[in-house]
Structures are given as structure tokens and as C-alpha cells.
C-alpha positions as CSV (number, residue, x, y, z in Angstrom):
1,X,78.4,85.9,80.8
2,X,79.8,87.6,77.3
3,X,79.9,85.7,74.0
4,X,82.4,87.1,72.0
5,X,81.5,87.0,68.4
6,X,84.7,88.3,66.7
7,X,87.0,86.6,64.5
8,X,89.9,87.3,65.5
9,X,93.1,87.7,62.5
10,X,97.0,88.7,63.7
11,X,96.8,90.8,60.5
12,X,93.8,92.5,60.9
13,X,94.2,93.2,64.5
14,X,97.5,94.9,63.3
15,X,95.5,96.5,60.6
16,X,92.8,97.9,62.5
17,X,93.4,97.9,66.1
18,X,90.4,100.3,66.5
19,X,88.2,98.6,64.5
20,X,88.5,95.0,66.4
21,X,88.5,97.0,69.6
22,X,85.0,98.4,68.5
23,X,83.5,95.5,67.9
24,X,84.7,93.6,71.1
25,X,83.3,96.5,73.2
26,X,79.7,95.3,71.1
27,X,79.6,92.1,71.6
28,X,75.9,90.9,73.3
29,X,75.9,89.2,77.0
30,X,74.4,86.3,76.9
31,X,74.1,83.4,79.5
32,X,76.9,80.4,78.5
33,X,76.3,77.9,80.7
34,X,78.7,75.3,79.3
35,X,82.5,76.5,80.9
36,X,84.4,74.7,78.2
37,X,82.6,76.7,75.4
38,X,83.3,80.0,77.8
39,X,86.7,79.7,78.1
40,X,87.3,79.0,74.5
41,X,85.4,82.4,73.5
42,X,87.3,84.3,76.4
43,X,90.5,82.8,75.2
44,X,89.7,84.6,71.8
45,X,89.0,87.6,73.4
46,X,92.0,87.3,75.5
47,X,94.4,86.7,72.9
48,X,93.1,89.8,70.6
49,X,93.9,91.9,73.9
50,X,97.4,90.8,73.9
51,X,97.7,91.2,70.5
52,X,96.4,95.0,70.4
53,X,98.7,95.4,73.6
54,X,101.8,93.9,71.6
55,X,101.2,96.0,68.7
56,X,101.2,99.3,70.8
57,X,97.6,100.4,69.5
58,X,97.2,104.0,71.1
59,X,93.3,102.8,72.6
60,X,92.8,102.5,76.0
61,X,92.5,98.8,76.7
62,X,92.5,98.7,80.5
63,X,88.6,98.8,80.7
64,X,88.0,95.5,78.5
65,X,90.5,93.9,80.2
66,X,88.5,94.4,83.2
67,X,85.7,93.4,82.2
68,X,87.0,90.1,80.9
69,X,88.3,90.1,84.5
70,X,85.2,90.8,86.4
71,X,83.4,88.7,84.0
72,X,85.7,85.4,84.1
73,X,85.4,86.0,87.9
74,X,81.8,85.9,87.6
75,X,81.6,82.5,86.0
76,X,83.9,80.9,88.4
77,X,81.5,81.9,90.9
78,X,78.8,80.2,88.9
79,X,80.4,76.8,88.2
80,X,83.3,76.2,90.8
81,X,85.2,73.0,90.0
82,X,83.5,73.1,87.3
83,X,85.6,75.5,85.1
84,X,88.7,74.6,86.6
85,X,90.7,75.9,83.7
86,X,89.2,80.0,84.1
87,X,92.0,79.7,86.5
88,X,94.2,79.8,84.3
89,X,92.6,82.5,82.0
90,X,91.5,84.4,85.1
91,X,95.4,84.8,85.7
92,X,96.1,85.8,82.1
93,X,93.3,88.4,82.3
94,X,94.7,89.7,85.4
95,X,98.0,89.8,83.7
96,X,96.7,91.7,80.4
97,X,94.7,94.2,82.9
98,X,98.2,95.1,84.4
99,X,99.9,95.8,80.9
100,X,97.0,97.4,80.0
101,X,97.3,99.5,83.2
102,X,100.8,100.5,82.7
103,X,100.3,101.6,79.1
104,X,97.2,103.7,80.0
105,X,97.3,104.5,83.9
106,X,93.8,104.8,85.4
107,X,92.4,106.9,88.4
108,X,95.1,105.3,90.5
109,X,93.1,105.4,93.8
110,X,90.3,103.5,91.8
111,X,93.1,101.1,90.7
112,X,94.0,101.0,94.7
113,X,91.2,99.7,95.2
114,X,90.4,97.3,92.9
115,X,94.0,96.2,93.5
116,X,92.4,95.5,97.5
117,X,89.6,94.0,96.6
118,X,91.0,91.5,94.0
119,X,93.6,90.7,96.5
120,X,91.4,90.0,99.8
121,X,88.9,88.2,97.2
122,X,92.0,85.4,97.1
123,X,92.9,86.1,93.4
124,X,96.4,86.0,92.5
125,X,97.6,89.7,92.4
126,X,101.1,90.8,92.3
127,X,101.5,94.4,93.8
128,X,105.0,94.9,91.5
129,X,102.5,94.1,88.6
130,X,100.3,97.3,89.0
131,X,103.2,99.5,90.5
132,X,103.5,101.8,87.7
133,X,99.9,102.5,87.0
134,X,99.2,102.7,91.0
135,X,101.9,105.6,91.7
136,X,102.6,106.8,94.9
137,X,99.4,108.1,94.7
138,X,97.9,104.6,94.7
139,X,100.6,102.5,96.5
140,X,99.8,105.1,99.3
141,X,96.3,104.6,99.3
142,X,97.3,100.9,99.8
143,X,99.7,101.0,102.4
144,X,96.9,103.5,104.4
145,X,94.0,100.6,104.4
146,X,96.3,98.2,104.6
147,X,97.9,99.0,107.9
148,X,94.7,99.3,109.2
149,X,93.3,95.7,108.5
150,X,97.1,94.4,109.4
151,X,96.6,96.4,112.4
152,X,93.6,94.3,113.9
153,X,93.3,90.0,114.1
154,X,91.4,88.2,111.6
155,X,91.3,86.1,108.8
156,X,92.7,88.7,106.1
157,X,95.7,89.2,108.4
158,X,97.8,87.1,106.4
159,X,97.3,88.5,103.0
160,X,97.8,92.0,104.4
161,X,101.2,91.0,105.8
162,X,101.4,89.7,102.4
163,X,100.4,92.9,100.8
164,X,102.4,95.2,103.3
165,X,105.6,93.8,102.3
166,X,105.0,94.1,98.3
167,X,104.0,97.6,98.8
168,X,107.0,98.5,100.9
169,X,108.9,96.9,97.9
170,X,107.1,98.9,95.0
171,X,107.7,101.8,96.9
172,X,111.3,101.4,97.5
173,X,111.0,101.8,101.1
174,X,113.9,99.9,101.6
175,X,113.5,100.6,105.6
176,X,110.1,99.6,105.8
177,X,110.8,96.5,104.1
178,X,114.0,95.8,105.9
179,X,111.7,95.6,108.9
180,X,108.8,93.6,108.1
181,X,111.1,90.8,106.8
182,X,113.0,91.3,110.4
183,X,109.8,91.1,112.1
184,X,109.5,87.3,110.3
185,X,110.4,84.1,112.3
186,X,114.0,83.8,112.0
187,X,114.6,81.9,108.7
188,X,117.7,81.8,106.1
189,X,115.8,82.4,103.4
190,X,114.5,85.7,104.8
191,X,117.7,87.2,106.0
192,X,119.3,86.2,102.7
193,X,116.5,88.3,101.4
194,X,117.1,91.3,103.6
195,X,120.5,90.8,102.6
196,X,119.7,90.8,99.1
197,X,117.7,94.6,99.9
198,X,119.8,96.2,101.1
199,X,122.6,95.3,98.6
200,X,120.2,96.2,95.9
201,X,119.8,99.6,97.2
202,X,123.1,100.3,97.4
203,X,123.7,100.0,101.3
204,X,126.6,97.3,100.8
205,X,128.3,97.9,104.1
206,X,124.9,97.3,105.7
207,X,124.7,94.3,104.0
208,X,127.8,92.9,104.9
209,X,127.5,93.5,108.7
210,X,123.9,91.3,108.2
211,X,124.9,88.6,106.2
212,X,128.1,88.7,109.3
213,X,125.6,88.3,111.9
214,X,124.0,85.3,109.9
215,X,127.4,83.4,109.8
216,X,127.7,84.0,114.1
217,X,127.4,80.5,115.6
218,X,124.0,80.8,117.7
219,X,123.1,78.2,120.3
220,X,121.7,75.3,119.0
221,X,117.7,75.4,120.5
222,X,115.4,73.2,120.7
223,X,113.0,73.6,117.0
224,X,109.7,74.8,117.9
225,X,106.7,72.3,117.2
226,X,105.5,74.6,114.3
227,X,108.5,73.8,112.7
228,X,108.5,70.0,113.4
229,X,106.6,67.8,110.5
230,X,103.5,68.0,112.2
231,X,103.5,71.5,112.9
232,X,103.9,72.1,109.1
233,X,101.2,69.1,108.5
234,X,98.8,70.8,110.2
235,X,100.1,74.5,108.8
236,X,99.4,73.5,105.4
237,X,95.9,72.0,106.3
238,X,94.9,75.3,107.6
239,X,96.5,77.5,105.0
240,X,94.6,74.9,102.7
241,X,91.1,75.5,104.3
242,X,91.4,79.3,103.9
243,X,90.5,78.5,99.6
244,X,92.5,81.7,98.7
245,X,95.7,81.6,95.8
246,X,98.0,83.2,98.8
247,X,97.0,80.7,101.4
248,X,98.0,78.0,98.5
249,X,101.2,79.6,97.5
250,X,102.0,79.6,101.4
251,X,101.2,76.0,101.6
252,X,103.3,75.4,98.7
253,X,106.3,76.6,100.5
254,X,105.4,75.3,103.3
255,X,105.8,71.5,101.9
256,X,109.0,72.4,100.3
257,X,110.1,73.3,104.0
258,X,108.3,69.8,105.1
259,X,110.2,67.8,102.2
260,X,113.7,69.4,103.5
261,X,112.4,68.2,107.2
262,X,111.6,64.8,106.2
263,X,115.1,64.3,104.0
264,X,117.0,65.3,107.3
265,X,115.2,62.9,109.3
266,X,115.1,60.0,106.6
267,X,111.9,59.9,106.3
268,X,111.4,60.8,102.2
269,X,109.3,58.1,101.5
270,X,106.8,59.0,104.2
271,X,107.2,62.7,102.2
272,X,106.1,61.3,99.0
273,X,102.9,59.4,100.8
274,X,101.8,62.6,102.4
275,X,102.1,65.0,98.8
276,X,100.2,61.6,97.0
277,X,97.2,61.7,99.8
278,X,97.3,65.8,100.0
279,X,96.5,66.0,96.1
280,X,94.0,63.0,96.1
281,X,92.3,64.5,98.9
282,X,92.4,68.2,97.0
283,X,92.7,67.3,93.6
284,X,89.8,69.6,92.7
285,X,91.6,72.6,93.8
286,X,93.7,73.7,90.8
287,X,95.2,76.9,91.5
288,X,96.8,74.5,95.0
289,X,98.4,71.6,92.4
290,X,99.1,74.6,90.1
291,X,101.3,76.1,93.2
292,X,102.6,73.1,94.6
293,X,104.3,72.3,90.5
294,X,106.0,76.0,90.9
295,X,107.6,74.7,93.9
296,X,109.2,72.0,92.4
297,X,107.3,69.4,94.4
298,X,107.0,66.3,91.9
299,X,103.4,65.5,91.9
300,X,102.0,61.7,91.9
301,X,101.5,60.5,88.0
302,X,97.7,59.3,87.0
């Protein structure tokens, strides 16, 4: 793992941007067993990125910020549970690599494909993020291998699903997207957001005749048992199992839809038993509770 042994001044950054960037780049790898001291010395390092990236320093920065990627990725490897809170400088890393990116575009199939890899590796990485460095170049080299691996059963099928639709997005294809979101289970929520595409783009009289055919009384049917409270029970168990920051962010949606469930059938209290049990039985996994918060589900205190 790095040490990073630079101290690290606002004005001296601003100062000498190249300087600091020198001696970062220097800096000895050593082993750092303990993950509390390694995300302190990270968190320096991160912070004098952001800093130089604020400032607009003219140096390429993209290349350190992947390596404090790569290398942040590599201690979670090492300690697990351990270093629970490298999530949370893992995503800031990912997060600096992307401005870092958009100031100085790489070799965009290259950035393709790390985009690919960090994404089927279960980190959290937002297509829209890298759009600009990626180009069509790059988004095309994505939607290529993409609609392969969506193209064939397995367990990344989900995150390329996942994957086509933010490409579709970055790339304006307003079409393309229009028809994955279609292809969805019928939910409000996704036609609003088809809805909300197509207005965007400027195809108002398209999105008028769609939010029309929302507002069309259907024929009340019988709710399928994946969409019952056990269906979604089980759902989030298996989303849970897959260990990957899309499969959490899935289950995190999917309790909100279990909460609405349980309210309609006045159950809220049986609700509130379930999320206390789910996040004892999971309380290791941070990145899930960090999820389940941006959903607005109220977490048990202590």
C-alpha cells in the first residue's frame, strides 16, 4: 500500500501545484497494515488532489488519481470489514478520477475499459460521471461489450442492464433509452421517467400522448408474487447476496417499494422489524446501510 509522506498546505498547493504533484508521484510503497492509519494518509493524498483539481493546475492528474483508486481497492481487498471506512474514500477517489478525467481526457477506449471493469468489479461507477472524457469514442466501445454480456444469462446481467441504460443516456440516444425503460416491468416511476425523456429532448407532443396512456384506467389485476412483501423479502436477500454497490442500491429501492407495500396493508410496524433485523443481520456491510440512508429508510438507533 502507499504512504504518502507530504504535508499537505492550501497555500502551497496553490503556490506550487507542480511541485506537490512531484512529490506525491515519489512517495515510497510500503506495506500499512493498520486501515485506520491508511485511510488517514489517503485522505491527505485525496484532499491535495481536489485541491490541485479546484485550483485548475494545468498537470495531468488523472494518473494519480488512479492509482489512489487501484491502490485503495487493493487494501479493501486485503482487510474487508476491516477498513470499512475506504468505502467512503474509495468513492471520493472514484469521484476525483472522473474530474480529473474530464479536465485531461485519456485514451478513451482505455477509459472504456476501466470504466467496465470497475463497474462489473461492483464499485460504485456512474457512466454520466466519465461521459465527457469517454466520448463517443468510448461510450461506443461500451455499449459494443456491453450488449454482448447483456445479450447472454448470468450473474453480471443485472449491472449491464444497469450499464446499457446510463450509456443510452450519456449518449443521448433518447430512442434507445425510451426502449429499455419500456422493456421494464410496468411501474410509475419508470414511465414518469420516460416521460420525463422525452420532454427533455424536446419531443413534448410525444410526451403528452405517454403520460395520456398512464392516466387510462387499466383493469385492475391480480399483483404478481414478486411484487407481494415476500416477493420483495426474498428480492432484496438475493440482491443482498450478490456483495456488489448496484445490487445494494437495487435493494435499497427495493425496501422503499416494500415500506409503501406494508403502509397499504397496515402492516408498518412489521416494516420497521424487518429493516431492524436486515441491518443487524448485515451490519458489516457498509456501502448496503450507506444505500439504504440515501433512500430515506430511517435506520434503527444504537
Amino acid at each position: 500500500m502507499l504512504t504518502w509522506g507530504v504535508r499537505v498546505g492550501p497555500k502551497r498547493v496553490r503556490r506550487w501545484p507542480t511541485r506537490w504533484l512531484r512529490a506525491i508521484r515519489q512517495t515510497v510503497r510500503v506495506s500499512v497494515p493498520d486501515p485506520v492509519e491508511y485511510t488517514a494518509k489517503i485522505g491527505a493524498v485525496l484532499d491535495t488532489v481536489r485541491r490541485l483539481l479546484d485550483s485548475g493546475s494545468r498537470a495531468d492528474l488523472a494518473p494519480l488519481a488512479r492509482r489512489a483508486v487501484d491502490d485503495i481497492v487493493g487494501m479493501l481487498e486485503q482487510h474487508g470489514a476491516l477498513a470499512a471506512d475506504l468505502e467512503v474514500r474509495l468513492d471520493q477517489a472514484v469521484a476525483l478520477y472522473a474530474r480529473a478525467c474530464a479536465a485531461r481526457p485519456p485514451d478513451p477506449e482505455q477509459l472504456a475499459d476501466w470504466v467496465l471493469e470497475a463497474a462489473f468489479s461492483g464499485r460504485a461507477v456512474a457512466v454520466a460521471d466519465f461521459a465527457a472524457a469517454l466520448g463517443d469514442a468510448g461510450l461506443a466501445r461500451m455499449k459494443s461489450m456491453v450488449d454482448e454480456i447483456a445479450g447472454a444469462p448470468g450473474e453480471k446481467l443485472e449491472i449491464a442492464e444497469r450499464l446499457r441504460e446510463e450509456i443510452a443516456e450519456a449518449s443521448g440516444d433518447v430512442d434507445g433509452l425510451v426502449a429499455i425503460l419500456a422493456a421494464k416491468p410496468p411501474r410509475v416511476d419508470v414511465s414518469l421517467r420516460i416521460v420525463r425523456v422525452l420532454r427533455a429532448a424536446g419531443r413534448h407532443s410525444e410526451a403528452i400522448a405517454y403520460a395520456a396512456r398512464m392516466l387510462t384506467p387499466q383493469r385492475t389485476a391480480a399483483p404478481r408474487e414478486e411484487e407481494s412483501i415476500p416477493g420483495y423479502r426474498d428480492r432484496i436477500e438475493q440482491l443482498i447476496a450478490h456483495k456488489e454497490a448496484s445490487a445494494y442500491r437495487e435493494a435499497a429501492q427495493c425496501l422503499k417499494k416494500l415500506r409503501t407495500l406494508h403502509k397499504q396493508a397496515g402492516t408498518a410496524e412489521e416494516f420497521t422489524g424487518y429493516v431492524a433485523e436486515l441491518v443487524n443481520v448485515h451490519r458489516r456491510k457498509t456501502r448496503l446501510l450507506a444505500e439504504i440512508r440515501s433512500a430515506r429508510i430511517a435506520l434503527p438507533k444504537g
